[in-house]
C-alpha positions as CSV (number, residue, x, y, z in Angstrom):
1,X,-50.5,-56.4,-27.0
2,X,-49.9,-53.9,-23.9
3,X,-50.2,-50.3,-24.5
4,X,-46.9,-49.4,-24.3
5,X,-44.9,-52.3,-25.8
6,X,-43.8,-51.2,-29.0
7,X,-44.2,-54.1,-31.6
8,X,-41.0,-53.8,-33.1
9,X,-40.8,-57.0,-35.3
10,X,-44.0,-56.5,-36.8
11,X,-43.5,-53.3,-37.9
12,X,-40.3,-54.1,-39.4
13,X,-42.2,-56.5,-41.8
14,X,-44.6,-53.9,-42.1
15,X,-47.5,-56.0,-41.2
16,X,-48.4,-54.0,-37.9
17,X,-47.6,-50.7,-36.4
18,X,-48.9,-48.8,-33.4
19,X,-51.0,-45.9,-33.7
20,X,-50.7,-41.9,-33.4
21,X,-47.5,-40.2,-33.0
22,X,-45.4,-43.4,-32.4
23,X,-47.4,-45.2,-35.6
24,X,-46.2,-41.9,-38.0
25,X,-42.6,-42.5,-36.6
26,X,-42.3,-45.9,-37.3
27,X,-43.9,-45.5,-40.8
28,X,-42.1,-42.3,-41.8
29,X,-39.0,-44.9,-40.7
30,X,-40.0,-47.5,-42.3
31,X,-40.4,-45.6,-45.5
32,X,-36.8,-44.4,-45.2
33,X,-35.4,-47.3,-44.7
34,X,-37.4,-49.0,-48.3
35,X,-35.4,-46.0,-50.1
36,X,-32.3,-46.6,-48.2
37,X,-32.4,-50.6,-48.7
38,X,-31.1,-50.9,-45.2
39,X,-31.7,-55.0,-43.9
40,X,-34.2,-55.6,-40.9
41,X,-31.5,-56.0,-38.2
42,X,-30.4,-52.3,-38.9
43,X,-34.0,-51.0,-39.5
44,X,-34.9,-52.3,-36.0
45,X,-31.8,-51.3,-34.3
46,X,-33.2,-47.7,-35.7
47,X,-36.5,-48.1,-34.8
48,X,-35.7,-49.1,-30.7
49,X,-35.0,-46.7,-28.4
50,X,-31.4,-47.7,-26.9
51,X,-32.7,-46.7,-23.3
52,X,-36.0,-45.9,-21.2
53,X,-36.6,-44.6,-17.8
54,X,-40.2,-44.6,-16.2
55,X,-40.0,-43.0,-12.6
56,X,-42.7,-42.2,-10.0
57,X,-42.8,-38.1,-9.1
58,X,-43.9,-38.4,-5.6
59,X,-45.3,-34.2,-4.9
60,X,-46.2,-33.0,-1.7
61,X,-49.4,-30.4,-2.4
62,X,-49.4,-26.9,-0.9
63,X,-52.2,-28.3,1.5
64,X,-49.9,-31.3,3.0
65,X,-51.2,-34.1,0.5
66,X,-49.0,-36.3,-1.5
67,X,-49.8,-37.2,-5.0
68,X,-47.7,-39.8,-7.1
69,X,-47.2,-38.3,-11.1
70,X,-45.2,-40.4,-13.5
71,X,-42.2,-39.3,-15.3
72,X,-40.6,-40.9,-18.4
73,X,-37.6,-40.2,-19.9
74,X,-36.4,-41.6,-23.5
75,X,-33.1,-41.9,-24.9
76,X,-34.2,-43.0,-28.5
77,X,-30.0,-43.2,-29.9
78,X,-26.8,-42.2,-29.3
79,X,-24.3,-43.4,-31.8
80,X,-23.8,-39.0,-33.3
81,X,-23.6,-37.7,-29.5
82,X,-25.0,-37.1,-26.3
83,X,-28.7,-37.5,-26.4
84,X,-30.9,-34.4,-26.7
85,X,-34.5,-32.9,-26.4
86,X,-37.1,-31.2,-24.5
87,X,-38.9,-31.9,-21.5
88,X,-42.9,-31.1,-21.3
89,X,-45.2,-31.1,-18.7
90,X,-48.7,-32.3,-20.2
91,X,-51.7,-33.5,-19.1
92,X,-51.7,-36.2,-21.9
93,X,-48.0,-37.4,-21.9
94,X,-47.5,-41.1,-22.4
95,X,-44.5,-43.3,-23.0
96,X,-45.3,-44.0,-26.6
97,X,-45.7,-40.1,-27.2
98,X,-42.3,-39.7,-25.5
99,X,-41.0,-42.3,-27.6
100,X,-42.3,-40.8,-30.9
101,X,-40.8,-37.4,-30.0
102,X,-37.4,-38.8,-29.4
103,X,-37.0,-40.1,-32.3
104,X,-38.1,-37.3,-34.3
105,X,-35.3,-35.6,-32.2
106,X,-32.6,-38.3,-33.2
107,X,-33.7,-37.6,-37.3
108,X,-33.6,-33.7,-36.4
109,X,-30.1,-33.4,-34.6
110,X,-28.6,-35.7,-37.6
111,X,-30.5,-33.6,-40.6
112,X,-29.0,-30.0,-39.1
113,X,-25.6,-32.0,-37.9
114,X,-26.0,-31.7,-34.6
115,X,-23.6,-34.0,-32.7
116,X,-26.5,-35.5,-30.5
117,X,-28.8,-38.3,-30.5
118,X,-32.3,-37.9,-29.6
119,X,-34.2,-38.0,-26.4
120,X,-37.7,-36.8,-24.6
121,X,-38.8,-36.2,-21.7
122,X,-42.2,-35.8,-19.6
123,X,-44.4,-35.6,-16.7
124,X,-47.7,-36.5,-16.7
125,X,-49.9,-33.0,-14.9
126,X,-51.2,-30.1,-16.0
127,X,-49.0,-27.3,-15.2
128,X,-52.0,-25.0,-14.8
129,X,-53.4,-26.8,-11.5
130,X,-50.5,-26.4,-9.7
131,X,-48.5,-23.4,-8.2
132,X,-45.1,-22.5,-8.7
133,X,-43.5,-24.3,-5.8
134,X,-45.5,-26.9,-6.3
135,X,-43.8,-27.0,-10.2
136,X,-40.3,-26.7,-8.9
137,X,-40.8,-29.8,-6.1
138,X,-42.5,-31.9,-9.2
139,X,-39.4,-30.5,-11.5
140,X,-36.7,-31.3,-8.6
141,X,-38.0,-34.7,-7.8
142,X,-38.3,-35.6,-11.5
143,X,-34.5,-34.3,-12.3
144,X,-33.7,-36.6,-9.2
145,X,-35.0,-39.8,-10.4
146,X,-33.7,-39.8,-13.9
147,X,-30.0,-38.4,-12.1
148,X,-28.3,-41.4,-13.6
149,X,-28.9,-41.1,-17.2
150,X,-28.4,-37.5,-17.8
151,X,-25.7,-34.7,-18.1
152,X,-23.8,-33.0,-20.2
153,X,-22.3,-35.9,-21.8
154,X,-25.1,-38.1,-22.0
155,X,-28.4,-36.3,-21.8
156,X,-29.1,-32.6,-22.3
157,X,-32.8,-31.9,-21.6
158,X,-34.6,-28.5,-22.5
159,X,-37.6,-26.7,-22.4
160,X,-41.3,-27.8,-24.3
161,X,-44.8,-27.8,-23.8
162,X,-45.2,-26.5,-20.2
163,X,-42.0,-25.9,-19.4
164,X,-39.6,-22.5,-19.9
165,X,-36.4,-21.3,-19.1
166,X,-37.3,-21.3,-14.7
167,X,-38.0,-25.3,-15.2
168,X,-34.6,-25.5,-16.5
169,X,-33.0,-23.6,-13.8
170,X,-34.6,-25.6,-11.4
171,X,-32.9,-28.7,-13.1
172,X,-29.2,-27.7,-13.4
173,X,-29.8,-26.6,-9.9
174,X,-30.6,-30.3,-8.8
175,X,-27.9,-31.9,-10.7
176,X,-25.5,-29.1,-9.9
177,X,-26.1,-30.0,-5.8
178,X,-26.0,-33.6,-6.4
179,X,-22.3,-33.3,-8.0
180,X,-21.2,-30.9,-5.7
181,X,-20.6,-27.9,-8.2
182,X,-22.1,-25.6,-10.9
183,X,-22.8,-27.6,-14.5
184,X,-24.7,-25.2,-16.8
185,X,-23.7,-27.7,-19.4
186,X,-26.5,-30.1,-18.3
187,X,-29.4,-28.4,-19.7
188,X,-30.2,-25.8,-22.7
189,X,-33.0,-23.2,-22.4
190,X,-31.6,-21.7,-19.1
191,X,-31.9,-18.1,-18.1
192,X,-29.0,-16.4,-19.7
193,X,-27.9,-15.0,-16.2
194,X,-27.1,-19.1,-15.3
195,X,-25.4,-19.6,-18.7
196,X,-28.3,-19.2,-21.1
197,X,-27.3,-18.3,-25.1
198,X,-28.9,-15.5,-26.2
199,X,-31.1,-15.7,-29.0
200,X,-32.3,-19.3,-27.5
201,X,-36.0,-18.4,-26.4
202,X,-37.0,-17.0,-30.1
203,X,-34.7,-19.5,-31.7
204,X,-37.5,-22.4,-32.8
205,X,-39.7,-19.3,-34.0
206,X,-36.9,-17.7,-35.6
207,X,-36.2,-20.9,-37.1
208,X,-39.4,-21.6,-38.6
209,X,-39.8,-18.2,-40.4
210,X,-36.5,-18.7,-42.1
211,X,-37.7,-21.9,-43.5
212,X,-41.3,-20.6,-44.0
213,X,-39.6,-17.7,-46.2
214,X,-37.5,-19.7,-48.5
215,X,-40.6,-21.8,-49.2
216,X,-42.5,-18.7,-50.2
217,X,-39.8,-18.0,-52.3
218,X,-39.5,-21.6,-53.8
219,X,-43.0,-21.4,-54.5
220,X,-42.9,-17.9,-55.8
221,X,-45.4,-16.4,-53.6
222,X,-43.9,-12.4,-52.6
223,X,-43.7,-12.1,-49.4
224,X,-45.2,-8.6,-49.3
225,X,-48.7,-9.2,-49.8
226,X,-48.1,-13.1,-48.4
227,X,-50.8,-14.2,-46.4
228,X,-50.6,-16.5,-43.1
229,X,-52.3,-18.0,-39.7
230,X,-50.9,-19.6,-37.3
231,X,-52.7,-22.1,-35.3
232,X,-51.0,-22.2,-31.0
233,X,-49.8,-18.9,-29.7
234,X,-47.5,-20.1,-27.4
235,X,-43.3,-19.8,-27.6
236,X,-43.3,-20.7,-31.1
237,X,-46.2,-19.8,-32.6
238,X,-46.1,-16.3,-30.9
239,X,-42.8,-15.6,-32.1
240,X,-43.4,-17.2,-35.7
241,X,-45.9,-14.5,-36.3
242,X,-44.1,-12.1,-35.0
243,X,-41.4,-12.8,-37.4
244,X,-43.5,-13.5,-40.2
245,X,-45.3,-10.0,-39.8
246,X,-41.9,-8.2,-39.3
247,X,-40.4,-9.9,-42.8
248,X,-44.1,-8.3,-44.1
249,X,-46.3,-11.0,-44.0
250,X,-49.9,-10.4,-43.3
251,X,-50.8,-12.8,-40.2
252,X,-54.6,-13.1,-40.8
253,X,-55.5,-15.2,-38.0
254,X,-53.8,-17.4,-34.9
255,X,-55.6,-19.3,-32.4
256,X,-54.8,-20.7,-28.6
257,X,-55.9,-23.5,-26.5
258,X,-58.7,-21.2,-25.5
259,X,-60.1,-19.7,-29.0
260,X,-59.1,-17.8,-32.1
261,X,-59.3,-14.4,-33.9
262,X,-59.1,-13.8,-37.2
263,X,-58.6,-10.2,-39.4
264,X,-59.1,-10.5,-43.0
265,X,-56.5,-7.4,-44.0
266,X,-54.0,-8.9,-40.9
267,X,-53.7,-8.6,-37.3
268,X,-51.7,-6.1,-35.3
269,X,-49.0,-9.1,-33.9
270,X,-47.6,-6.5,-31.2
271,X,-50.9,-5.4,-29.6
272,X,-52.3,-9.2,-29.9
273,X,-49.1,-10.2,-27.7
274,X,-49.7,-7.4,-25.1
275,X,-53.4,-8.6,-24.8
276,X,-52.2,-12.0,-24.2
277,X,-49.8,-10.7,-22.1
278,X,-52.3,-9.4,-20.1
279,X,-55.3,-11.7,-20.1
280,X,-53.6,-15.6,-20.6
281,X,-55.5,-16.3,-24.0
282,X,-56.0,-14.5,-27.5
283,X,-59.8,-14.8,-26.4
284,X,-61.2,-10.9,-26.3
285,X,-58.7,-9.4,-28.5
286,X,-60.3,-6.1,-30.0
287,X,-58.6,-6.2,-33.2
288,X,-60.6,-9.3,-34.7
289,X,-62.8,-11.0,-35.3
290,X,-63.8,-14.4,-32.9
291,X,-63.2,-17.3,-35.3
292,X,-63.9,-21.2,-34.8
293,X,-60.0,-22.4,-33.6
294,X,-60.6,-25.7,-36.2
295,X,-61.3,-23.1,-38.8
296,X,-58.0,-21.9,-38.8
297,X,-57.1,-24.8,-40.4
298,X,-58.4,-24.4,-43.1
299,X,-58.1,-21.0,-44.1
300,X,-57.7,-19.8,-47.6
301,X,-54.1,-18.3,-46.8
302,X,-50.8,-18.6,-48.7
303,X,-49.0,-20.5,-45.5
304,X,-50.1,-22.5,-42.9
305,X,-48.4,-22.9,-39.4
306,X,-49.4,-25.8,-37.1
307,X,-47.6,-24.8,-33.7
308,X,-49.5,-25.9,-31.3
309,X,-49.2,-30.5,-30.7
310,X,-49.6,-33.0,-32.9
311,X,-52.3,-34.6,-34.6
312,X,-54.1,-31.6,-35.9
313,X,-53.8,-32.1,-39.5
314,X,-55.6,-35.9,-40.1
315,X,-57.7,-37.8,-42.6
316,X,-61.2,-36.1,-41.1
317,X,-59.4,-32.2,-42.2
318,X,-57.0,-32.4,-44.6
319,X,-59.1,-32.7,-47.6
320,X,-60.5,-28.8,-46.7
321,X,-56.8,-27.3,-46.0
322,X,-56.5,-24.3,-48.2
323,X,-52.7,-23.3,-47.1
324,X,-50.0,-23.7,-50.4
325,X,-47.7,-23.8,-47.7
326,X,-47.2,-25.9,-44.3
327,X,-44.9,-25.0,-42.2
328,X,-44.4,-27.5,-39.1
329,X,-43.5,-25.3,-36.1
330,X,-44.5,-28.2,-33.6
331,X,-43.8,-31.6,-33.7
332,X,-46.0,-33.9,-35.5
333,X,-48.8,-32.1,-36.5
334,X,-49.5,-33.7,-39.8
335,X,-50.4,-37.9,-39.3
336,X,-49.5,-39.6,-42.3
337,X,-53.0,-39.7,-44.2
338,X,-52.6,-36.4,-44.0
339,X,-50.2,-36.0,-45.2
340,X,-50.8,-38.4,-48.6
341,X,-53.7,-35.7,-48.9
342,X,-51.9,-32.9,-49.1
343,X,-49.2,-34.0,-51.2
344,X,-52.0,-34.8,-54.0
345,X,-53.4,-31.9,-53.3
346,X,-49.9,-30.3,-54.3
347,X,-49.6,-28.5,-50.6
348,X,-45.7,-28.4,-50.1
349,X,-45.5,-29.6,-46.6
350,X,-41.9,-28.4,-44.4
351,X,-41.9,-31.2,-41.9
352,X,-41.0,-30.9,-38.7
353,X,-37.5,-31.9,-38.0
354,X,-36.6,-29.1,-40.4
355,X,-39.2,-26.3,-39.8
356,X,-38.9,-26.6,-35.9
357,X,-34.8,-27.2,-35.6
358,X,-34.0,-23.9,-34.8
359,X,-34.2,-24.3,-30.7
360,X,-31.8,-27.3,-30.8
361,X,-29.3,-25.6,-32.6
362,X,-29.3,-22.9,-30.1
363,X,-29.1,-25.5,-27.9
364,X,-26.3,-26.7,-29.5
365,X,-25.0,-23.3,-29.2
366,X,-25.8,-22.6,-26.1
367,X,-24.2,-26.0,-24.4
368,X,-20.9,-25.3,-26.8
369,X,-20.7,-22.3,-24.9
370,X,-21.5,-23.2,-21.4
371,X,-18.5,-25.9,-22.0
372,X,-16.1,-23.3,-23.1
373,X,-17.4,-20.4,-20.4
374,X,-17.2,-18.5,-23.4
375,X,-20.8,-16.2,-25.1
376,X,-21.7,-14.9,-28.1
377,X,-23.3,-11.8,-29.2
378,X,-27.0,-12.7,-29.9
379,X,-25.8,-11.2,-33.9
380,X,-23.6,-14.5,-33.7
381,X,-25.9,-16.6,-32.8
382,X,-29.0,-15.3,-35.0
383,X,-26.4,-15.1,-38.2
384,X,-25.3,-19.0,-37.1
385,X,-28.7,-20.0,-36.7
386,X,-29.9,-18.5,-40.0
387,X,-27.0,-20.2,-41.9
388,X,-27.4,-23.7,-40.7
389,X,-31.5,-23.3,-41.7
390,X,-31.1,-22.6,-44.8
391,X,-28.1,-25.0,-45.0
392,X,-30.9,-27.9,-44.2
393,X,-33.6,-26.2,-46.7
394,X,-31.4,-26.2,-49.6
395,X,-29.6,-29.7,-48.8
396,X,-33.7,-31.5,-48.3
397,X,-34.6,-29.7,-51.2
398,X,-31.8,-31.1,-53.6
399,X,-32.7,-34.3,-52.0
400,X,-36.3,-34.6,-52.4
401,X,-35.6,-33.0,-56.3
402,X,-32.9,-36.0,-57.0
403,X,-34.9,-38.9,-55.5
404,X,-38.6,-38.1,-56.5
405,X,-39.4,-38.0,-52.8
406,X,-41.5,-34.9,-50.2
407,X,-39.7,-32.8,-48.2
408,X,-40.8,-35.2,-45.5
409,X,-39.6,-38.2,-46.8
410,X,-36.4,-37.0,-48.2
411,X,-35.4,-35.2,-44.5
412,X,-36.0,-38.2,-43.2
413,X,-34.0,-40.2,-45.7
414,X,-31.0,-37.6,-44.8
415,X,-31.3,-37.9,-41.4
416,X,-31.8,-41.8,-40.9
417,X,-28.8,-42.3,-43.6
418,X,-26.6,-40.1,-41.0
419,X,-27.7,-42.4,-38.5
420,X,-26.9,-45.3,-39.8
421,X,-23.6,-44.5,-41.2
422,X,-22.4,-43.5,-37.6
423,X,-23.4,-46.5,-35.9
424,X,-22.2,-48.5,-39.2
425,X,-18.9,-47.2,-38.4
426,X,-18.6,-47.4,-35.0
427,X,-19.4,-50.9,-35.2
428,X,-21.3,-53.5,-32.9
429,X,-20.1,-53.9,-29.4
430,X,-19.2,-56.4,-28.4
């Protein structure tokens, strides 16, 4: 079997499925589709992705060399919409990664009702090697080679890891000169002075404490006195503790790709975001204490949020997790033995494609307004974006209640049933 051949008929009989993010897909699938009772034609129609581009990124260096990057892009289904999802720019992107991530995308637009289908993009390079006009040739060649397949009715990219609102820019920009005029509509995530919503760059944050909240308050844990660390202090993590110390939570620790800190009786969030600010890292802060970044995992705290990539929370750690709560503010960062462990452990886990839908709503919001030339007030867009969160809690909750099932497995039951009754409807062409 080659790497990135995806062994579709074997893991529709369940007798083989690929590993990492792509093998969790599949299996949290897989498992949605036993509830469901869906037949194996339908189960691997869900389970293919409809199309894939691979492209070379050809870059000419600041010095006058040339190096060749490779691209992919992954339109995982459209039978709710135009597809939709980020693009990243990681050192450690592959196709099956990209394919894992879009189908989590496809299962998060259909359990918020989002009229999209899910896609992913990403370049294989580490953003931190390269200079900013070295970025924006890798962006605009990238944009260039997958021209055919997006735009604003077929494929809306946004931001992700290694990527922000300037990448996005930089794409509408190329797609705009190729047509011959301006089309905001073609991305989400944009600087609001080229059409960007407001409220859009705190939106997945914002999103994840509303969730995080309500399942303090399932649980019946106070949120004054509620304890919390949150493990990647980048966009979302960053702005999750923010939030989650403005509501009156007491952020105890966070950590980076460079290190951690940790304060037993909380951290100050605002002066921790002007260090980083000002140094790149969490590393020095003065108002903790240095802490192993693993450890952070497996803190004695009241709620746990993973930000940062997946995979963090497996077999070899989740025995010593000490959260009640996990909040999923990126995507995939609980593998499935992990999360069998924490269920017996009784750990209430807020998967993903809830906990982390808050930036494609905006999205949603912000490419319903660049199609209308018409913007909201950022009190519209934070009151809209609140609604349709809690919308999705209460509607997973009174799913997983009815059917015996996790959060996990009844989001995904809600979102693959949406799925599949769109495309059951629209039929089989030809």
């Amino acid at each position: 079997m080659t790497p990135n051949v995806l062994p579709f008929p074997e893991v529709v009989d369940g007798s083989l499925s690929p590993g990492g993010p792509l093998g969790d897909a599949q299996a949290q699938l897989a498992a949605a589709v036993a509830t469901l009772g869906y037949e194996p034609g339908l189960h691997e129609l869900l389970a293919r992705p409809r199309r894939e581009m691979t492209v070379s990124v050809p870059l000419r260096r600041d010095d006058g060399s040339v190096e060749i990057l490779t691209g992919h892009r992954v339109q995982h289904n459209f039978s709710r919409g135009p597809a939709k999802g980020g693009l990243r720019f990681a050192p450690n992107v592959d196709l099956d990664e990209v394919r894992a991530l879009a189908m989590w995308m496809t299962w998060k637009c259909a359990l918020l009702d989002v009229p999209y289908g899910g896609a992913k993009g990403g370049v294989r390079i580490d953003p931190r090697n390269y200079s900013q006009a070295e970025l924006e040739r890798v962006t605009r060649r990238y944009t260039s080679e997958i021209l055919p397949i997006i735009g604003p009715e077929r494929d809306i990219p946004a931001p992700d890891i290694g990527t922000d609102e300037r990448t996005m820019a930089w794409m509408m920009d190329t797609y705009s000169v190729s047509s011959g005029y301006t089309v905001p509509g073609v991305v989400t995530g944009k600087p609001v002075s080229l059409g960007g919503s407001l409220g859009r760059a705190s939106a997945t944050s914002a999103g994840v404490v509303h969730v995080a909240l309500a399942a303090l308050a399932h649980r019946g844990i106070p949120v004054a006195g509620a304890t919390a660390a949150v493990q990647g202090f980048g966009k979302v993590g960053a702005g999750a503790a923010q939030f989650l110390a403005e509501a009156g939570v007491t952020v105890v620790a966070v950590s980076d790709q460079y290190g951690a800190v940790h304060a037993a009786g909380g951290l100050d969030v605002p002066a921790l975001q002007a260090h980083v600010a000002a140094t790149g890292s969490v590393v020095g802060f003065g108002g903790g204490e240095v802490l192993d970044p693993p450890a952070l995992l497996e803190l004695d705290v009241d709620l746990l949020v993973p930000a940062a990539v997946e995979g963090v929370l497996h077999g070899g750690n989740a025995e010593r997790v000490r959260a009640r709560i996990v909040v999923e503010g990126a995507n995939g960062p609980t593998t499935g033995e992990a999360d069998r462990i924490l269920d017996e452990a009784g750990v209430l886990v807020v998967p993903d494609i809830l906990a982390n839908a808050g930036g494609v709503i905006v999205s949603y919001f912000e490419w319903v307004q660049s199609n209308q030339a018409y913007w909201w007030s950022r009190q519209e867009v934070d009151d809209r974006l609140e609604r349709r969160m809690l919308q999705a809690w209460d509607g997973v909750l009174a799913t997983a209640g009815a059917r015996g099932l996790t959060l996990r497995e009844a989001a995904t039951v809600t979102a693959v049933e949406r799925v599949a009754d769109a495309h059951l409807t629209r039929g089989l062409y030809p």
